[in-house]
N, C-alpha and C positions, 0 to 999 in steps of 0.2 A: 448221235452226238458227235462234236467237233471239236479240237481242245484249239484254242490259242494260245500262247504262252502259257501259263498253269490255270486257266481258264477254263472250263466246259462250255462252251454252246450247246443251247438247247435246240431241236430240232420239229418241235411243236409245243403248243400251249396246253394246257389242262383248264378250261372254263369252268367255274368254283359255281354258278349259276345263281338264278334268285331265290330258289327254294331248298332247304335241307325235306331230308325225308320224312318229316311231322306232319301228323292228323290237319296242325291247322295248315300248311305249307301247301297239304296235297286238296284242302280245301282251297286254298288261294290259285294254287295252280286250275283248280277246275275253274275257276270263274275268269281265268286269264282266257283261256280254252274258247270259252262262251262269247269273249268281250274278242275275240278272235272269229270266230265264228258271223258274229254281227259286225265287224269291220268290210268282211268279205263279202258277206249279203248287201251291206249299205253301200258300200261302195260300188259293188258290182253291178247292184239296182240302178242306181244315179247313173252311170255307166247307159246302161240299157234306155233309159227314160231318155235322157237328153240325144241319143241315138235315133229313137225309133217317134219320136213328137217332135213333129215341126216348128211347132210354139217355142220349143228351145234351140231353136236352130240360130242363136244370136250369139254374139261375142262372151258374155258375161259367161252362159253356163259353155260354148266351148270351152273355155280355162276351168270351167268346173270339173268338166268331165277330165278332165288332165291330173287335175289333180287329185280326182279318184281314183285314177290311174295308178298316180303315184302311190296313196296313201297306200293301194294293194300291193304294189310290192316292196312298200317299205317295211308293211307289216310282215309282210310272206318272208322277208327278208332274213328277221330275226325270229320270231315266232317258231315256227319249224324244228328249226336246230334248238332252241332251246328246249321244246316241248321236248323231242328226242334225247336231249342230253338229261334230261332231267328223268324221263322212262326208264331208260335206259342205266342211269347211276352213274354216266362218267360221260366227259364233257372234253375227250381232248379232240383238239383238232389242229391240222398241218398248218409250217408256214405257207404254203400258198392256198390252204381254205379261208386262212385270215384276213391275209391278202385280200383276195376275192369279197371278202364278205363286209371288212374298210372301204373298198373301193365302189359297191353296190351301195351302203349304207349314205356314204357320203355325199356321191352323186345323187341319189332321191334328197337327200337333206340341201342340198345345193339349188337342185332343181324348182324344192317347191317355195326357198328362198326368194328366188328370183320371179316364179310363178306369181305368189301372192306379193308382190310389189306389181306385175303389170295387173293382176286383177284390180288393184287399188288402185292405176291408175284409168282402168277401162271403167270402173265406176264413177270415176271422176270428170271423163269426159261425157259419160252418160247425163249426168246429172248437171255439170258446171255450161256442156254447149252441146246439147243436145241435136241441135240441126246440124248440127256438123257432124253427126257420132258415127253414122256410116260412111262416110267418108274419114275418117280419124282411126277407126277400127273399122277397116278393110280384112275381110278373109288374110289377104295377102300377110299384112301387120300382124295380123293374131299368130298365122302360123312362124311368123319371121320373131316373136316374140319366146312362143314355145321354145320353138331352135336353140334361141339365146339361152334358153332357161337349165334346156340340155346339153347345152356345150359348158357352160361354166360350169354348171354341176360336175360332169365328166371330168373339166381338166383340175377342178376343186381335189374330187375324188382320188383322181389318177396320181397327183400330185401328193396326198396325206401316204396315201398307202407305201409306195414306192419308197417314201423317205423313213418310213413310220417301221417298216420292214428291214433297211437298210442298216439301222445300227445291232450291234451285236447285240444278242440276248444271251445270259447265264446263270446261274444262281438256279434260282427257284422258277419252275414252269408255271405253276398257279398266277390265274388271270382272276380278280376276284371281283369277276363282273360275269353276266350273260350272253353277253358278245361281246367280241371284237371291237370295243372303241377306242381309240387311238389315246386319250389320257391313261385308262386302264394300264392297255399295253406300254405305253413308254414307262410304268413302275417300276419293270422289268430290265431294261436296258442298264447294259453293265458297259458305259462310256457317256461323256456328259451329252444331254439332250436337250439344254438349256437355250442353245442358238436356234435349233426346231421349234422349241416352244414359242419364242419370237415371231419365228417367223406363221406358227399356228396363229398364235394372235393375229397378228397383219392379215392372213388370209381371213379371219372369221370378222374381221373389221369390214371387209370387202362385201364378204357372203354373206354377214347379217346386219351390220351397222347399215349398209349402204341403201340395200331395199329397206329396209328398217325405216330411215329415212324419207326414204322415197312412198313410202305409205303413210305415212305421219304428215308429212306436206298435201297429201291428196285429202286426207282427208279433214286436213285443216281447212281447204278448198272448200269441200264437199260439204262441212259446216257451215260454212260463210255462206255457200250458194241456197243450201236447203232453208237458210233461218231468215232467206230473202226470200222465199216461195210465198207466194199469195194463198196459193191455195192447201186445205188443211193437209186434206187427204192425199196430198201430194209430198208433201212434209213427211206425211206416217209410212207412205209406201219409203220412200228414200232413206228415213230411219231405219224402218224394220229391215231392210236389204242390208244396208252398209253395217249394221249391228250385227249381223248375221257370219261377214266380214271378219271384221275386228275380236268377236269371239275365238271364230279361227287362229286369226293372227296372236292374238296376246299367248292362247297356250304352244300355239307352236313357237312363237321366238322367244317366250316368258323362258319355257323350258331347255332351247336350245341355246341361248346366253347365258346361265348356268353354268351349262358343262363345258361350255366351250370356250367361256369369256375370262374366267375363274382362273388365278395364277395357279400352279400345280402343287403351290404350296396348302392349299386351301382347300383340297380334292379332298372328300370322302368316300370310302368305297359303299357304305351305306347309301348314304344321300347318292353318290351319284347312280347306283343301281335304280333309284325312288323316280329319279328324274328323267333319266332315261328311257325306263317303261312308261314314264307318261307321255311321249313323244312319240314315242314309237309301237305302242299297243295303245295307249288311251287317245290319243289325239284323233287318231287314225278313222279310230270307233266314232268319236263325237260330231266328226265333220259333215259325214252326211246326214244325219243328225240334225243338226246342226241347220243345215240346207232346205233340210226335206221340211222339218216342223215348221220354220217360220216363212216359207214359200207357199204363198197359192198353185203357181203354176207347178210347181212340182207336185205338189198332193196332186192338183187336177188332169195331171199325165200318168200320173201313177192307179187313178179312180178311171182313168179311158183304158190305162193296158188291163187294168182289170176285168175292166167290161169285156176284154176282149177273147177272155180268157175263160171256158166253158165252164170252170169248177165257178167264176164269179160269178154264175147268174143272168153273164149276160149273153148275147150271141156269140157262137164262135167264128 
C-alpha cells in the first residue's frame, strides 16, 4: 500500500470472478472448461487444415487461419487465470499482471477488428472482380494487411493499458469482473476519468466504427454483385461464404460495442460480465464452427488429413 494525502493506494486488484462457489456455478464453470477445450481443438484444427492443404492456400482462409490464431489466444488469454482464480478461491492479481493482461486483451480485440474488415473486403474483391483478385490480393497485400491489423491492435492496447493504470486506485480493491477490462477497472479510480473515457470512446470509434463500416460497404457491394449473378449455384456458393462471414462479424462487434460503446454511466457489472464472456470464451468457440460447418473445402481437408491418419482407416 501507498498513502497520498489521506488516501491509501491500493497495490493490486482482487477479481470478484464469474462464478460464486454453488452447485450450479461449479456446473457452469464445467461447461466454460468444455467450451474452452473446443475453442482450442477448433481453432487449433483450422490452424493445421489451412496449413497442411494446398486447396487452402488462397487469401480468404490465409486471414482465416489468422484469426484462429487470434481467437487462441484471446481465449488462452482469459480463460486460465480465471479458471485458476476461481480453483483456487481468490482472484488477486498485481498492477503489472493487469497491465499485462489489458494490453494482451486489447491488442487481440484490435487485431481481429481490423482482421475481419480486410476479410470483408477480400470477399468483396473475390466476388465483385474476380479476374483481378490475384492481383488485388497479392501474398504481398495480405501479409501487409495482417501487419496493419497487428500494429493498431498493439498501439490500441498499449495505449488503453498505460493510461488505464496510470490514475490512482483506492478505496476498495474488488474488480467485479473476470478480468481485467478497462470499464471494470476504471470503477475503481479515486480521480476523475471522465476525459479518458472521451477519449475510450474516440478510440473505439476508430477500432470498431471504422472497420465496422468498412465491412458494411463491402458487403453492400457483394449484395449488388451476387443478386447480378446469372448463375444459381454461384449465387448459393457466395451466400453461404459471406453468411459464414457476417455470422462472425455480428457476435463479435454485436458484443464488443456493448461494452465498449456504452457511457459508463450505463455499465452493469452483471450484464457486462454476460457480454464479455460471450466475446471472449463464446465467440472464440463458434468461429470455427462456424467456418468448418458451412465450408466444403474445409470438411474436405479435414476428411483427406483424416485419411491420412492410421486410426482413420485410411493409409498412413
Amino acid at each position: 500500500m501507498a498513502w497520498v494525502g489521506n488516501q491509501t493506494l491500493i497495490s493490486h486488484f482482487i477479481l470478484l470472478g464469474l462464478f460464486t462457489q454453488s452447485p450450479l456455478h461449479f456446473f457452469l464453470f464445467s461447461i466454460i472448461m468444455v467450451m474452452f477445450l473446443v475453442a482450442l481443438s477448433g481453432n487449433g484444427l483450422m490452424i493445421l487444415l489451412i496449413n497442411v492443404d494446398s486447396r487452402l492456400h488462397n487469401p480468404m482462409y490465409f486471414f482465416l487461419s489468422w484469426l484462429s490464431l487470434m481467437d487462441l489466444m484471446l481465449i488462452s488469454t482469459i480463460v486460465p487465470r480465471m479458471a485458476t482464480d476461481f480453483l483456487l478461491g481468490h482472484g488477486a492479481i498485481s498492477f503489472t499482471g493487469c497491465g499485462l493482461q489489458i494490453l494482451f486483451f486489447l491488442t487481440l480485440l484490435g487485431d481481429e477488428c481490423f482482421l475481419l474488415a480486410f476479410m470483408a473486403y477480400d470477399r468483396y474483391v473475390a466476388i465483385s472482380n474476380p479476374l483481378r483478385y490475384s492481383v488485388v490480393m497479392s501474398r504481398r497485400v495480405c501479409w501487409l494487411m495482417v501487419t496493419v491489423s497487428w500494429l493498431f491492435g498493439l498501439v490500441d492496447g498499449l495505449i488503453q493499458a498505460i493510461f488505464t493504470l496510470h490514475f490512482p486506485y483506492c478505496g476498495s480493491q474488488e474488480v467485479d469482473h473476470f478480468f481485467c477490462e478497462v470499464p471494470a477497472i476504471l470503477k475503481l479510480a479515486c480521480a476523475d476519468t471522465s476525459l479518458y473515457e472521451t477519449m475510450i470512446y474516440v478510440c473505439c470509434i476508430l477500432m470498431l466504427l471504422l472497420p465496422f463500416s468498412v465491412i458494411s460497404a463491402s458487403y453492400l457491394q457483394i449484395l449488388a454483385a451476387v443478386l447480378h449473378m446469372c448463375s444459381a449455384e454461384g449465387r448459393q456458393k457466395a451466400f453461404a461464404t459471406c453468411s459464414s462471414h457476417m455470422a462472425v462479424v455480428s457476435l463479435f462487434y454485436g458484443a464488443a460495442m456493448i461494452t465498449y460503446m456504452r457511457p459508463q454511466a450505463y455499465h452493469s457489472s452483471k450484464q457486462d460480465k454476460v457480454v464479455s464472456a460471450f466475446y471472449t470464451m463464446i465467440t472464440p468457440m463458434l468461429n470455427p464452427l462456424i467456418y468448418s460447418l458451412r465450408n466444403k473445402e474445409v470438411a474436405e481437408a479435414l476428411r483427406k488429413l483424416l485419411g491420412r491418419c492410421p486410426c482413420g482407416g485410411g493409409q498412413a
